[in-house]
C-alpha positions as CSV (number, residue, x, y, z in Angstrom):
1,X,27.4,-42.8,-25.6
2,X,26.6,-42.8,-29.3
3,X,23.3,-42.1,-30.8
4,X,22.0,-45.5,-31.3
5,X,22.2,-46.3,-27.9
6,X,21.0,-43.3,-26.8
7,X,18.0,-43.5,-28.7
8,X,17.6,-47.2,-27.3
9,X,17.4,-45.8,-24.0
10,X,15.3,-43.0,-23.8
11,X,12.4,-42.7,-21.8
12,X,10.3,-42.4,-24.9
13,X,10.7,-45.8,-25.5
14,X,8.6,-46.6,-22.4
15,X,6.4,-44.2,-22.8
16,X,5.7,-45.6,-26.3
17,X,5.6,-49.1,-24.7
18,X,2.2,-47.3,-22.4
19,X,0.8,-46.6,-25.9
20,X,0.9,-49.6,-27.0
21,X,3.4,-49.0,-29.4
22,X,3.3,-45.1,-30.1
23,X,1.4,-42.5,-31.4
24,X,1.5,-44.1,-35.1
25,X,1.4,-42.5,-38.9
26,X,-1.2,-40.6,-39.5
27,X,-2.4,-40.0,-35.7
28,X,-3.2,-37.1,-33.3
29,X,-1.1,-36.9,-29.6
30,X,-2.1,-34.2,-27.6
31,X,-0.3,-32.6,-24.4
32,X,-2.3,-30.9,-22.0
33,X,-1.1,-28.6,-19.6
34,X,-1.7,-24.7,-18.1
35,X,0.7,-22.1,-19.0
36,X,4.5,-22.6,-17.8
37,X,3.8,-26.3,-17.1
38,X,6.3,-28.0,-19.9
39,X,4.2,-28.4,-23.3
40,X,6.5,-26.7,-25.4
41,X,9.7,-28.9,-23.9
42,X,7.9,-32.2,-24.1
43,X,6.7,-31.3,-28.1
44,X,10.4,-30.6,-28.3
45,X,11.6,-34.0,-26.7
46,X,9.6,-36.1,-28.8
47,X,10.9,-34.4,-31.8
48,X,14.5,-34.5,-30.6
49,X,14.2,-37.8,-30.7
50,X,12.4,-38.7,-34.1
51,X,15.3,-36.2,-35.3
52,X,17.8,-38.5,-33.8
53,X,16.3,-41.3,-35.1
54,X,16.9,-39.9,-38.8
55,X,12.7,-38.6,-39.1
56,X,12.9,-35.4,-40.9
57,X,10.3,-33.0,-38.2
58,X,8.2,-29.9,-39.2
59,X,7.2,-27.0,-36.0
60,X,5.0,-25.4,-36.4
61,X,5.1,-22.7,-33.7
62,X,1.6,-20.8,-33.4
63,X,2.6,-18.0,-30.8
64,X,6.6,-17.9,-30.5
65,X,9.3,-16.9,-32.6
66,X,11.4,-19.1,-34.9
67,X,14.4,-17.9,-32.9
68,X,12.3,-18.6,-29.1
69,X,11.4,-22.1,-30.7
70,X,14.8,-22.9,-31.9
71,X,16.1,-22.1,-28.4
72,X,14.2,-24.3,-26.8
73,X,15.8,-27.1,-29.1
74,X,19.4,-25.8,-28.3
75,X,19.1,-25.7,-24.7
76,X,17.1,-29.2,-24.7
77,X,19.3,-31.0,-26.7
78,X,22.9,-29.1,-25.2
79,X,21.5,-30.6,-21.6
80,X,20.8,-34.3,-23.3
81,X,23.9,-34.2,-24.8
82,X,25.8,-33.2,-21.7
83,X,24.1,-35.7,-19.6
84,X,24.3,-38.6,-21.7
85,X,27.8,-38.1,-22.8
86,X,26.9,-38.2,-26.3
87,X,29.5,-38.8,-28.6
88,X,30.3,-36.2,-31.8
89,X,27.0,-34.2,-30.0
90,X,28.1,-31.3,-32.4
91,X,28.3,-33.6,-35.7
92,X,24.6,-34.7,-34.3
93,X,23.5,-31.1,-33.9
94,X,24.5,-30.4,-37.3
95,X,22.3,-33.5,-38.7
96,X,19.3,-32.7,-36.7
97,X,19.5,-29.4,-37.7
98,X,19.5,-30.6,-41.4
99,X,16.5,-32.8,-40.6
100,X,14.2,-30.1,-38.9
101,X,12.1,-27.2,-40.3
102,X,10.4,-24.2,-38.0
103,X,7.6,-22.2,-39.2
104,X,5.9,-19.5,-37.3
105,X,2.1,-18.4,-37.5
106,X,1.7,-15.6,-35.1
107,X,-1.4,-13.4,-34.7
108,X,-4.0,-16.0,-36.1
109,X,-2.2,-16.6,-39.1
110,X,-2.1,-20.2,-39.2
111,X,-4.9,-22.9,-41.3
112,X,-4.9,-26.1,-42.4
113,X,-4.7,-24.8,-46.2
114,X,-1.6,-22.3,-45.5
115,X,0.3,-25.6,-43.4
116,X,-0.6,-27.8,-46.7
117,X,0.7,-25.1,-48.7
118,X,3.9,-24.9,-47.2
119,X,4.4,-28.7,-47.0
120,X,3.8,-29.1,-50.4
121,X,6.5,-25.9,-50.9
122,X,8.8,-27.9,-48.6
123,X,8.2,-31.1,-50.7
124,X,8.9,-29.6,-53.5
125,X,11.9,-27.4,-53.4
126,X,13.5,-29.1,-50.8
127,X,12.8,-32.3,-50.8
128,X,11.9,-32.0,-47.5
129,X,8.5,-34.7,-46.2
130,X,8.3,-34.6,-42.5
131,X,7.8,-38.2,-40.9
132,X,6.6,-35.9,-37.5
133,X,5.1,-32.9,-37.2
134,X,4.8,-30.8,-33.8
135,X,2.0,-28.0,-33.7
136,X,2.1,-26.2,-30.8
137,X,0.1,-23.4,-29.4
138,X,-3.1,-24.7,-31.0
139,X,-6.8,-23.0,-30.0
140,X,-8.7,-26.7,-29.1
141,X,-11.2,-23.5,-27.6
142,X,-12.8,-23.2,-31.4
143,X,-11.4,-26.3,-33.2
144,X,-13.8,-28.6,-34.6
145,X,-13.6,-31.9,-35.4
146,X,-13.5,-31.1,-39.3
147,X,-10.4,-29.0,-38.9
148,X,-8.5,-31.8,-36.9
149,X,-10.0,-34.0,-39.5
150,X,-7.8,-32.1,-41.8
151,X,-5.0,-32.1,-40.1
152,X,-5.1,-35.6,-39.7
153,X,-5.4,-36.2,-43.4
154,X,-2.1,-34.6,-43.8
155,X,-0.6,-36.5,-41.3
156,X,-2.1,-39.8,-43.3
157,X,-0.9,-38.4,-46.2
158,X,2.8,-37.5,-45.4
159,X,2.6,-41.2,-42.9
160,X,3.6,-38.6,-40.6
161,X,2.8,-38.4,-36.7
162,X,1.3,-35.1,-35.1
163,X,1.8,-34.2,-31.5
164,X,0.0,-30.8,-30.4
165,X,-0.4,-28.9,-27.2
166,X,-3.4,-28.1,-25.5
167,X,-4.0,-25.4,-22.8
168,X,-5.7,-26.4,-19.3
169,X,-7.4,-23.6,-17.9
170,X,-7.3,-23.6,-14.3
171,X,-10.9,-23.4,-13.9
172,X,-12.1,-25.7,-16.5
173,X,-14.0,-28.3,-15.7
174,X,-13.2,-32.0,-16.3
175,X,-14.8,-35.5,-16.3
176,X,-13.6,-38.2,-14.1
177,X,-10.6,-39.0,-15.7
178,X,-9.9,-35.7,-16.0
179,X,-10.3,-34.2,-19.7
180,X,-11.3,-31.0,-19.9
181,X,-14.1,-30.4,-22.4
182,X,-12.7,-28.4,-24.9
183,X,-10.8,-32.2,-25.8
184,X,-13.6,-34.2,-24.5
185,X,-15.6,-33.2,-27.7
186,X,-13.0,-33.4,-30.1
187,X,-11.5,-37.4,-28.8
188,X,-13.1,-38.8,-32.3
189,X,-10.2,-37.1,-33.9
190,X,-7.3,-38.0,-30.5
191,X,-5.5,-40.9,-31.0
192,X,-3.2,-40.3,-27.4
193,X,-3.9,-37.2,-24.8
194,X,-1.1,-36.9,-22.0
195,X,-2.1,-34.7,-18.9
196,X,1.2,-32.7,-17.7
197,X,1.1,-31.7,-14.1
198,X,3.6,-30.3,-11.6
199,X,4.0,-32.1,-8.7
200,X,7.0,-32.4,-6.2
201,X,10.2,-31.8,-8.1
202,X,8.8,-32.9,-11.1
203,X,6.6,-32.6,-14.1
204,X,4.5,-35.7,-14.0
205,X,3.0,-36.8,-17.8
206,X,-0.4,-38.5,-16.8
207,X,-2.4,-40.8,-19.6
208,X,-6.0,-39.4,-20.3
209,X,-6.6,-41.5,-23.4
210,X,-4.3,-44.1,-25.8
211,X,-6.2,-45.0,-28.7
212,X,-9.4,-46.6,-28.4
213,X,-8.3,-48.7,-25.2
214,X,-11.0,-48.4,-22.7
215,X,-8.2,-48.6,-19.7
216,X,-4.8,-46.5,-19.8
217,X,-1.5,-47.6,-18.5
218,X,0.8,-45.6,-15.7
219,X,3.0,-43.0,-18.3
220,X,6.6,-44.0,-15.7
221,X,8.4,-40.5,-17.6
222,X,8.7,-37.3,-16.2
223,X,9.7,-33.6,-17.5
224,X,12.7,-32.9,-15.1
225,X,11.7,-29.2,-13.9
226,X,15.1,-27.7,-14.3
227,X,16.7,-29.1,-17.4
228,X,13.0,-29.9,-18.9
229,X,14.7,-33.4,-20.1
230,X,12.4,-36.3,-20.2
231,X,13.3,-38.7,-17.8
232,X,12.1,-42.0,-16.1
233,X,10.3,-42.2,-12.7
């Protein structure tokens, strides 16, 4: 299988189909999950694919190591490769490689100004303008709707995507639809949130809110448990 089609049939491309279309330039997706659950691997699967797609993606990893966050694209994309049969997979690991940039921000480090800062830095001297851009390990316990604000204004700026992760503590409480209220508060700035959930032998993604449609659609993808692959229902 060669990219192309690959990319035709991933499960992304029904999952985008639930959204009505996707995420979109200059929007915030959030997935939600407790510890362990799969946040990291899904941020890294939607990536995967804008990189095989040609989109140049920026990670920026809030509590792991450029060398932790790396692996998880190794491993994730090694496994798609295997099970797809993808064609040249280590000419395409070189190109998606060339098209991805991983910053780190550990101990507190990270703010909207520093992230502008190094975009403009990457913009500059590299000529590198991320069309995605996967934040993961953000604190939605003290964000405010300014500082997503922000961070939405880049992503208007750059006509760029954000996907983030969001923690669910266990004892947290929820509405009926189940947001938590650390995201509750914040959903004027939350263009898609995706609940992840282990269930049976898989990681179920669950749709708590797609734009401003008043009902949500059934998410049919799944994070398989052991390979961490998206994958259809």
């Amino acid at each position: 299988m060669y990219r192309k089609e690959l990319n035709e049939r991933s499960p992304l491309r029904v999952f985008e189909q639930s959204i009505h279309g996707g995420l979109g330039p200059g929007n915030i997706g959030v997935a939600l999950g407790r510890h362990g659950v799969g946040k990291t691997p899904f941020l890294v699967g939607v990536a995967l694919d804008d990189l095989m797609r040609g989109r140049k993606v920026l990670h920026v990893a809030l509590d792991q190591s450029v060398e932790k966050v790396r692996g998880y694209y190794d491993e994730i994309f090694a496994d798609l490769a295997r099970s797809s049969g993808l064609e040249d997979a280590g000419v395409e690991r070189l190109e998606m490689e060339r098209n991805r940039n991983i910053h780190t921000y550990i101990g507190g480090s990270f703010s909207i100004d520093r992230l502008r800062e190094a975009i403009a830095f990457l913009r500059e001297h590299a000529h590198f303008v991320p069309r995605a851009i996967m934040i993961d390990g953000y604190d939605f316990e003290h964000a405010t709707t300014e500082g997503l604000a922000g961070l939405r204004g880049i992503g208007q700026d750059l006509e760029a995507e954000i996907w983030m992760t969001a923690v669910r503590h266990r004892e947290a409480p929820v509405d009926a639809k189940g947001m938590p209220e650390t995201l509750a508060r914040l959903q004027s700035q939350l263009t898609v949130i995706v609940s992840l959930h282990h269930e049976g032998k898989a990681v179920h993604v669950r749709l708590l809110k797609d734009h401003d449609n008043p009902t949500v659609s059934e998410t049919p993808v799944a994070l398989d448990p052991t390979t961490m692959l998206l994958v259809r229902e």
